[in-house]
N, C-alpha and C positions, 0 to 999 in steps of 0.2 A: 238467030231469032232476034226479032228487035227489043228492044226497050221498051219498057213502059214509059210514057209520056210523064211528065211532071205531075199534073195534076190525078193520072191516077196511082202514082205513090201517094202523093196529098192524104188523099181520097182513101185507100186502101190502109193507110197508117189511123187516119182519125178512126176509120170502120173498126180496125182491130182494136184498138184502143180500149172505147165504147162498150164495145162487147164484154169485153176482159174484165174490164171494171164495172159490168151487170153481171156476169155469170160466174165471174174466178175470182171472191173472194182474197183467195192464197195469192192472188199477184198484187204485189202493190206500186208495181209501173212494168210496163209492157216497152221494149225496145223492138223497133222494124229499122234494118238497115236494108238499103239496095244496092244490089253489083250485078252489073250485069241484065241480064232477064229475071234475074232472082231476086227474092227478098225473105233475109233471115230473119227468125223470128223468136225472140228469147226474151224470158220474164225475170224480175226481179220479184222472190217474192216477196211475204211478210216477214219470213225470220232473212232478210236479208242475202239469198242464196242466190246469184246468178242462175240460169236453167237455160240453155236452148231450148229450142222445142219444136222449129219448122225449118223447112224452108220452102219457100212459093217459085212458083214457075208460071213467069207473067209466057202465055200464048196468044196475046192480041185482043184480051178480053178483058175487059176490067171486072166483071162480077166472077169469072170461073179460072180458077187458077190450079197449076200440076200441083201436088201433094208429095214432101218426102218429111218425113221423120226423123231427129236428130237421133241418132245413135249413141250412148256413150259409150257402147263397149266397141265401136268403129271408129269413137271420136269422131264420126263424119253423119253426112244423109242418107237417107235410104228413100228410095220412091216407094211412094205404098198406098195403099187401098183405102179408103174412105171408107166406115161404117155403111152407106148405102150401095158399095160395090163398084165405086168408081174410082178412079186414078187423079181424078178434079174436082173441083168445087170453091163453092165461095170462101172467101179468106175465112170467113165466121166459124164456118164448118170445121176448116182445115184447122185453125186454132183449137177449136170443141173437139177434135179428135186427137191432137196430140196435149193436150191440157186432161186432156179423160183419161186417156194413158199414165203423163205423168204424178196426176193427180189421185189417179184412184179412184174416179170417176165414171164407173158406165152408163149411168144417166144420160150423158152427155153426148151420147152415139143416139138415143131413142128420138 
């Protein structure tokens, strides 16, 4: 699978960001790294706590990206379902659904 192009990591890191810091109070910096086709996705939050929380799966699309969820009891990712029943979606989404998760959050699936 290829790579994402530079500018839409750019692009996809400033998005999540943005978001994070409208809708997810409890983070108080958002980290996107990229390897690969992938891009993980783990917050720092206010009391100081590392947290993974994604990982993205770039498929040639810069708005709609695969979906897995970090696991802690796998220490790894798991591919998973999106509250609207899909396996993709925009970074935003995919952020709002493992942040809804970690956070306690079911608002964030509506």
């Amino acid at each position: 699978m290829a790579k994402p192009p530079e500018s839409t990591k750019t692009n996809v890191t400033y998005y999540l960001k943005q978001h994070a810091k409208e809708r997810w109070p409890q983070i108080e910096s958002l980290d996107v790294r990229f390897r690969s086709n992938f891009a993980y996705v783990s917050a720092i939050t206010v009391d100081d706590e590392e947290l993974p929380l994604c990982r993205l799966r770039y498929g040639g699309s810069a708005s709609t990206w695969g979906f897995a969820v970090y696991l802690a009891s796998k220490d790894g990712y798991e591919n998973s379902m999106l509250p609207n029943g899909q396996f993709s979606g925009s970074p935003q989404d995919c952020l709002d659904c493992a942040c809804g998760l970690y956070f306690g959050d079911p608002s964030a699936w509506s």
